[in-house]
C-alpha positions in Angstrom: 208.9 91.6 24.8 205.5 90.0 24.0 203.1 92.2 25.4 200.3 89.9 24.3 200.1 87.7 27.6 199.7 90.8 29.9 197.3 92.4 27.3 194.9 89.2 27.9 195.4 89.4 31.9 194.3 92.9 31.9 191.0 92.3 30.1 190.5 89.5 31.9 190.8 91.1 35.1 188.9 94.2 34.1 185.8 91.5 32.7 186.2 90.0 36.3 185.8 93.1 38.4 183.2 94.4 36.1 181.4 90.6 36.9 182.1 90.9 40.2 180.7 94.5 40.6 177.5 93.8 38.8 176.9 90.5 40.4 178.2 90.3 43.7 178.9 93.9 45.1 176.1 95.8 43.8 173.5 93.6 44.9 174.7 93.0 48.3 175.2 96.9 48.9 171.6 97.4 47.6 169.9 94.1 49.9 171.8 96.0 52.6 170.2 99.5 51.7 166.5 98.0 52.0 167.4 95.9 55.1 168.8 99.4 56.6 164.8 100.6 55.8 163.0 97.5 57.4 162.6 96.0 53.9 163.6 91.9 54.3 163.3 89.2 52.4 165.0 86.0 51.1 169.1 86.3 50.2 170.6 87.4 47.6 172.2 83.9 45.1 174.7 85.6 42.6 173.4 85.2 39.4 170.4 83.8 39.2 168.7 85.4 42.2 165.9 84.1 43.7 164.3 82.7 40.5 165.5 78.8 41.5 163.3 79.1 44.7 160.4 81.0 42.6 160.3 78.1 40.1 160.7 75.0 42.7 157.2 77.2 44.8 155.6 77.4 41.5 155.8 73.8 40.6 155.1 72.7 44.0 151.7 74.5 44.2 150.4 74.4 40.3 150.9 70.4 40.8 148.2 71.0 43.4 144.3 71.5 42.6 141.5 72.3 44.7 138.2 73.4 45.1 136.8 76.2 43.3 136.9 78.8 45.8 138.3 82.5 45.3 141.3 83.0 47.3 143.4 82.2 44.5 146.8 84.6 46.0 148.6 81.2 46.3 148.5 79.8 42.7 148.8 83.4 41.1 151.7 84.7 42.9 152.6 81.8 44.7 156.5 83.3 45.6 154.5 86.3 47.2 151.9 83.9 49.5 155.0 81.7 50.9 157.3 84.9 51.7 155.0 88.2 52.7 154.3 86.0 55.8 158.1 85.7 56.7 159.1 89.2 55.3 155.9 91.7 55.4 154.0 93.2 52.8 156.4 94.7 51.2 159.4 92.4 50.5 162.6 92.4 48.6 163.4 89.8 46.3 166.1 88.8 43.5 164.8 88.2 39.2 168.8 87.2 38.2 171.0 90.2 39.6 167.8 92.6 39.4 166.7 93.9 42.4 162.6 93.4 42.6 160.5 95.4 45.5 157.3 94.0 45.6 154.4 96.2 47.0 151.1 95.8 47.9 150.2 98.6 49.9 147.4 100.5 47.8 148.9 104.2 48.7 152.1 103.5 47.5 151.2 101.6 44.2 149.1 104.9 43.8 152.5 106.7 44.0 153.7 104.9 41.6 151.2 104.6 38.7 150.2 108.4 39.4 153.6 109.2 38.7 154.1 112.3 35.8 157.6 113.2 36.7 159.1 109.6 34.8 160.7 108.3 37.4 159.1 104.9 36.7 158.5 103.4 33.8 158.0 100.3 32.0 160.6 97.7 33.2 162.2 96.5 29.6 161.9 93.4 28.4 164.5 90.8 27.6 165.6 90.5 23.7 163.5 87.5 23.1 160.4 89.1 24.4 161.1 92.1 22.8 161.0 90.3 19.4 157.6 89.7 19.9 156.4 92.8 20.7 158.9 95.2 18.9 158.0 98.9 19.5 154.8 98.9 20.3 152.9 101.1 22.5 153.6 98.2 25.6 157.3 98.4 25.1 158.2 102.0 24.5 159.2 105.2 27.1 159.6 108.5 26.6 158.5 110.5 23.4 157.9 107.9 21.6 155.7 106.2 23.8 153.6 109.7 24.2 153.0 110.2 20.3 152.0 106.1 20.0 149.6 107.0 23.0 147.9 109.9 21.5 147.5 107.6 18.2 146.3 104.6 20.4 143.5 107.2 22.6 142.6 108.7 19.0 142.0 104.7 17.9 140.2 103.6 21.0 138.1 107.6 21.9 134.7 106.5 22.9 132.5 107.1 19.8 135.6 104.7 17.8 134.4 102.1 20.3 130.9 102.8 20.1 131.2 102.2 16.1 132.3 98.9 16.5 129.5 97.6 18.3 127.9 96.1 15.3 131.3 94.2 14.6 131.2 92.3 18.1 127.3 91.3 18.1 128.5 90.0 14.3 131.0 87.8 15.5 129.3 87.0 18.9 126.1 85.5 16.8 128.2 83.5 15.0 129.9 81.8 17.4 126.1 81.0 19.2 124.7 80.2 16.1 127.7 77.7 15.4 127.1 76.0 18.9 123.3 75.9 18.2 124.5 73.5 14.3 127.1 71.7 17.0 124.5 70.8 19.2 122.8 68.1 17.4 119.3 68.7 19.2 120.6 67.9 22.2 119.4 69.6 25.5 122.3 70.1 27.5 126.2 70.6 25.3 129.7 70.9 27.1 132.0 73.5 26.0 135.8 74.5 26.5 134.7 78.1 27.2 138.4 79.2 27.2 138.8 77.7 23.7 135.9 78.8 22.3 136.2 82.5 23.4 139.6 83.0 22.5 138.4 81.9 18.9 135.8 84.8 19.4 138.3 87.5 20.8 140.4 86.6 17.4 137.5 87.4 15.3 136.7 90.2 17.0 140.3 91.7 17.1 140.9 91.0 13.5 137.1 92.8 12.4 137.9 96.0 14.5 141.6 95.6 13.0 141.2 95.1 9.7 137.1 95.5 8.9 136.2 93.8 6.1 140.3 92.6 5.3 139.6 90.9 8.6 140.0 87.1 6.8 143.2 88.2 6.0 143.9 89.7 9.4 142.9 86.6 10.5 146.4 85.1 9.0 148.5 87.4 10.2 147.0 86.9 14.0 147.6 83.2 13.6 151.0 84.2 12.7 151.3 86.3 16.0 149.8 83.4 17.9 153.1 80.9 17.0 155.6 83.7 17.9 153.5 84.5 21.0 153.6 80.5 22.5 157.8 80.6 21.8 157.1 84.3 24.0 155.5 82.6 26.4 158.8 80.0 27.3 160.9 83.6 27.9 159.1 85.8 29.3 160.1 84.4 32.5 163.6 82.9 32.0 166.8 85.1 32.8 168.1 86.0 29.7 171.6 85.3 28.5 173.4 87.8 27.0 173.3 87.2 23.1 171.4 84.0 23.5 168.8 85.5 20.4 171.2 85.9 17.7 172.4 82.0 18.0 170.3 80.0 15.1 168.8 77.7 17.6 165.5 75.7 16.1 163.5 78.2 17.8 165.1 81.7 17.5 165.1 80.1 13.3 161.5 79.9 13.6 161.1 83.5 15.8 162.9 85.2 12.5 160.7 82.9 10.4 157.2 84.4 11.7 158.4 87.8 12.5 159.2 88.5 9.0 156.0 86.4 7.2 154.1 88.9 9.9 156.2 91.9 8.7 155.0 90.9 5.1 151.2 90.0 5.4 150.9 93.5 7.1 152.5 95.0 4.7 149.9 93.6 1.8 147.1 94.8 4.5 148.8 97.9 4.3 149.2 98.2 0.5 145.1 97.3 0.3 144.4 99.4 2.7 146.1 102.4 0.6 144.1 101.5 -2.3 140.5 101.4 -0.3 138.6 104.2 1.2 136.4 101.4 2.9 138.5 100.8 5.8 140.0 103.7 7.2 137.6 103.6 10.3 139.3 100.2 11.4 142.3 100.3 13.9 144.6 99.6 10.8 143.1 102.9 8.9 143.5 104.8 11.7 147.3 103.7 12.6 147.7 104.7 8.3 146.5 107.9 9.4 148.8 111.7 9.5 149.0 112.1 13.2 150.7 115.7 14.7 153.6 115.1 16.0 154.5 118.4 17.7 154.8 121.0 15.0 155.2 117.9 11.7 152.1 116.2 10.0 153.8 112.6 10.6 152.6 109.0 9.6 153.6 105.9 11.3 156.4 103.5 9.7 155.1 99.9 8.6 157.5 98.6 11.0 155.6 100.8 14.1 152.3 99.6 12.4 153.2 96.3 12.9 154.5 96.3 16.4 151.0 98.5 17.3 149.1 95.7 15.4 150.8 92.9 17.6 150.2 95.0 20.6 146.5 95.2 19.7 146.5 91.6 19.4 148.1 90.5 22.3 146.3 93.4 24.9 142.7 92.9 23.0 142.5 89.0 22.5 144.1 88.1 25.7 142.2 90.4 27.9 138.5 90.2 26.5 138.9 86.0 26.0 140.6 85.5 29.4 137.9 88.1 31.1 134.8 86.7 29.4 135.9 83.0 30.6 136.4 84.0 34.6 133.3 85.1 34.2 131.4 82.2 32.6 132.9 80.1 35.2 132.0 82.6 38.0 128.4 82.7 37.3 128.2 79.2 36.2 129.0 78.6 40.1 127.0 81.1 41.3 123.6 80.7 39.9 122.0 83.1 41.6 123.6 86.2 40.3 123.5 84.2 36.8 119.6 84.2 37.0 119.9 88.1 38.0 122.2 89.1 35.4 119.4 86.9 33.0 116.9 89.2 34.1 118.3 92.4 33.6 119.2 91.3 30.1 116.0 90.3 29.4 114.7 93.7 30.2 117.1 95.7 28.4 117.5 93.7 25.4 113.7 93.1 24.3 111.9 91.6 21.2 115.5 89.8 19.9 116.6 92.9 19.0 120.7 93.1 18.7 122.4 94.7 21.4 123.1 98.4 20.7 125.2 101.0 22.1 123.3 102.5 23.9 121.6 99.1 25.3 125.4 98.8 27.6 124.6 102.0 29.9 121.7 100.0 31.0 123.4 96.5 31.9 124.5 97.9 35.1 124.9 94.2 37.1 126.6 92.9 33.6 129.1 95.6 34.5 129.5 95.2 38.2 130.0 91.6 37.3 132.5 92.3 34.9 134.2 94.5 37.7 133.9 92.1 40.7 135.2 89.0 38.3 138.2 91.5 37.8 138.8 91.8 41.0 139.1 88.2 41.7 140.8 87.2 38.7 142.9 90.5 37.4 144.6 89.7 33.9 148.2 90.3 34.0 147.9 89.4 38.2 150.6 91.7 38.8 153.0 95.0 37.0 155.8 95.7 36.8 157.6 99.3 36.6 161.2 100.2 37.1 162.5 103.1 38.9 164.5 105.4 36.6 166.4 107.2 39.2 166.6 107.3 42.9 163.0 107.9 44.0 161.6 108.2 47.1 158.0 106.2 47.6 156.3 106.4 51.4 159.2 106.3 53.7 161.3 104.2 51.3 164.2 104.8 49.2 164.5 103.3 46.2 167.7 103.2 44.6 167.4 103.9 40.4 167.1 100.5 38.6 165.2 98.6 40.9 161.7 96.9 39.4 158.8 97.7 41.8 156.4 94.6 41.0 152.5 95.8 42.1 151.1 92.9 43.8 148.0 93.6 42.4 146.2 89.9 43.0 147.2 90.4 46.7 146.4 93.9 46.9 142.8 92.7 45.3 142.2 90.4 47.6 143.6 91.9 50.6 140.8 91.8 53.9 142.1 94.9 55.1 140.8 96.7 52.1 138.0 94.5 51.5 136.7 93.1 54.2 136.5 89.5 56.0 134.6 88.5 52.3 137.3 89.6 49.9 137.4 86.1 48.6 134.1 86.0 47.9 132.1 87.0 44.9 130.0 90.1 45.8 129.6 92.0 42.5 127.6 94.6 45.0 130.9 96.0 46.1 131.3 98.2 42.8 127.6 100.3 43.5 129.6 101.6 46.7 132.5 104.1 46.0 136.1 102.9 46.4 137.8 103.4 49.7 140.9 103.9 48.2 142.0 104.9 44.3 144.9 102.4 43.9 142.8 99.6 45.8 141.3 98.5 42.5 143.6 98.6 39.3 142.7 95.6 36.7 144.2 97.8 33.9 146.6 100.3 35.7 146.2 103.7 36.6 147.4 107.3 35.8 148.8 108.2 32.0 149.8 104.2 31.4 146.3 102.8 32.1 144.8 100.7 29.5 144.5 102.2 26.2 141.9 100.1 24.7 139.9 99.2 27.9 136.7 100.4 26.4 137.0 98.0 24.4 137.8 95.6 26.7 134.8 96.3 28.4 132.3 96.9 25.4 133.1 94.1 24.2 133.0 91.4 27.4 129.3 93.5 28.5 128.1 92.2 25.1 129.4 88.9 24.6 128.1 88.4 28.3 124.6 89.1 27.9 124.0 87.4 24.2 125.3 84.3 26.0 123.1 84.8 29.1 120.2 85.5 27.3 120.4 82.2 25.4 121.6 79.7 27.7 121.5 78.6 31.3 125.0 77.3 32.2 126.3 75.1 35.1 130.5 73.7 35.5 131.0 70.6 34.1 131.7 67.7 36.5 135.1 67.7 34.8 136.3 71.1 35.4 139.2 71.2 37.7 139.8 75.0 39.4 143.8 76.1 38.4 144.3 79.3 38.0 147.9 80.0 36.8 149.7 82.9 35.1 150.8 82.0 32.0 151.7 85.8 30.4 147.7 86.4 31.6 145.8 84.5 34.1 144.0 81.7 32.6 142.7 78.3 33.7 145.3 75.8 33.3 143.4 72.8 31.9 140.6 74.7 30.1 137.1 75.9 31.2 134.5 73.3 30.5 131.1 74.7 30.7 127.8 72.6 30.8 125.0 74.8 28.5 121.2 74.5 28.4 119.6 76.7 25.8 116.4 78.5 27.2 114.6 79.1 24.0 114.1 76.1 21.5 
């Protein structure tokens, strides 16, 4: 008797139940769960979810523009501004088969962030993402991810950041110097801000990364800027199931650059080994013995890579897409452009470089910084996954579900802030904060930011070398589009109409 025929029905049955399960039964019994708590939102489509109707609201408002105002909840997290008023606040939608709770209530998210017992964590990336940013400090849980964060807070410890000052006014005075050669004695210049400070942020990065390697840095960061546009396309597609092994034209070229990245570090490495020069720089410190409980351990090239990708991606993204809100903010609002001049002014006398010490004094540069944060938060939301079943406010949350902070909306909301939380009012940040989680541009509790000092140090003094040089108004051309794309950005550029004050 041939055995073979029944063989294939069972497996096929027992790949269809296990199908079924996963996709049909499992979801439903969890919609039902939330619905049983007052949690709503729209239905459950086997599969794919929700994303479908994500997508066709996304399209529908980014082929929109309009006028460069702040309440910008609708292009950022469009999904979110169509459904909280049909569902609440706190809604329950579908990513493929993945159950997503979206929350903007600041006392939970607090909950959540504040978190030490691990029931949430970071929710994992799909394969193709995860080739980008391998193990790296963004992508790992656990032990592992508390020994890469003691390295990273040894890397970014406030006198680390404070060395590198003299790195960023370098670069910075560059760049103005270049647009004072590009200038041609003109009296009035347009600039793609976005372009031009990404450019910077690069520079930056790769000084602090690789000090005075940082031309060949330089390579390896283009490098990481190819894999991280083919990144971009995945990030928010549901994967399929061994989708990265096939040797499409673009998986071919994601094993291309992950390995001619894999190699250039490894030279960096090798030079590095050899020098005594740059063991201050984030690559000398990564090099480094670290204690890991009782064992004097060093990182593998492999982890040094992934960290070095991390610090690319956090460091250049955040500072460039920071420092070009801002431009845009106070090129529309002169008036806190003209104050921000003046404080500069006085802090920063006799063209002296900005020093260390100069950034405790640059206290409306800093509530600027904070308010255009506020309005225009990188990443515009996170994401966390619960680990087990965990119980936040009144809800129950079954383990596996992604809890996706809101945090645009929570940032913007007028029961927090006020009728004017749309509007620029960088004087909101010399008053305390009403509540801890109301505020989180780069998260909160044991997973906030590690290089955010940087962040900062390094948008206070871009900011004021180009405020003390230029007065700067929006080009005619500019067209206000916010849109997330990996971090919020403008979607056709950020061009900038300059008048240099001195000469």
């Amino acid at each position: 008797m041939n055995l073979l025929p029944h063989l294939v029905v069972s497996l096929f049955a027992i790949f269809l139940w296990k199908f079924l399960h996963s996709v049909i039964w499992v979801p439903l019994r969890i919609q039902n769960h939330f619905r049983k708590q007052g949690i709503r939102g729209p239905a459950y489509r086997p599969i794919f979810g929700n994303t479908a109707e994500m997508n066709r609201i996304k399209a529908r408002v980014l082929g929109k523009s309009k006028g460069f105002d702040h309440d910008i909840l609708q292009r950022v997290t469009p999904f979110y501004h169509e459904w909280s008023p049909m569902y609440g606040k706190t809604l329950l939608c579908w990513f493929g088969s993945m159950p997503r709770l979206v929350i903007s209530d600041p006392e939970m998210i607090k909950e959540v962030l504040t978190d030490t017992s691990g029931a949430f964590d970071r929710t994992p990336w799909n394969p193709s993402v995860k080739l980008f940013f391998g193990q790296g400090l963004l992508a790992l849980a656990g032990d592992q991810w508390a020994f890469h964060r003691k390295i990273a807070n040894r890397a970014f410890r406030s006198e680390q950041v404070k060395s590198w000052v003299p790195e960023v006014v370098e670069s910075t005075t560059k760049m103005l110097e270049r647009w004072k050669e590009n200038r041609e004695e003109r009296d009035e210049f347009e600039l793609d801000v976005h372009k031009e400070l990404h450019e910077l942020s690069a520079d930056i990065i790769s000084r602090t990364a690789f000090g005075s390697s940082f031309k060949n840095g330089k390579q390896i960061f283009k490098l990481q800027e190819q894999q991280f546009q083919l990144t971009r396309e995945a990030i928010n597609s549901v994967y399929i199931p061994g989708f990265r092994f096939m040797p499409t034209k673009k998986n071919r070229e994601r094993w291309r650059l992950r390995k001619e990245t894999h190699q250039s570090v490894q030279m960096l490495i090798d030079k590095t080994c050899r020098s005594t020069e740059n063991l201050g720089n984030f690559l000398g410190l990564l090099m480094s013995t670290h204690k890991n409980q009782k064992d004097e351990v060093r990182l593998t090239t492999k982890e040094i890579v992934d960290e070095c990708k991390t610090f690319y991606f956090a460091g250049k993204e955040t500072s460039a897409n920071l420092l070009t809100w801002a431009l845009l903010i106070l090129a529309l609002h002169q008036d806190w452009q003209n104050k921000a001049r003046e404080e500069v002014m006085q802090v920063c006398k006799h063209n002296e470089p900005i020093t260390a010490e100069d950034l405790h004094d640059l206290k409306i540069i800093s509530m600027i910084i904070n308010e255009t944060l506020r309005l225009y938060p990188i990443s515009g939301a996170m994401l966390r996954q619960a680990s087990e079943n965990v119980k936040v406010g009144n809800l129950d949350i079954p383990a596996g579900t992604e809890l996706y902070l809101a945090m645009t909306a929570t940032h913007h909301d007028k029961e927090i802030w006020g009728e004017d939380a749309n509007c620029f009012n960088p004087l909101r940040f010399n008053e305390p904060r009403k509540h801890l989680a109301s505020y989180f541009p780069f998260g909160l509790g044991l997973r906030i930011c590690a290089g955010q000092n940087l962040a900062l140090m390094e948008s206070k003094i871009v900011l004021a070398m180009i405020i003390k040089q230029y007065s700067f108004v929006l080009s005619p051309t500019y067209v206000h589009a916010p849109m997330i794309y990996m971090s919020l950005q403008p979607q056709y550029g950020a061009p900038i109409l300059f008048r240099r004050i001195f000469g």
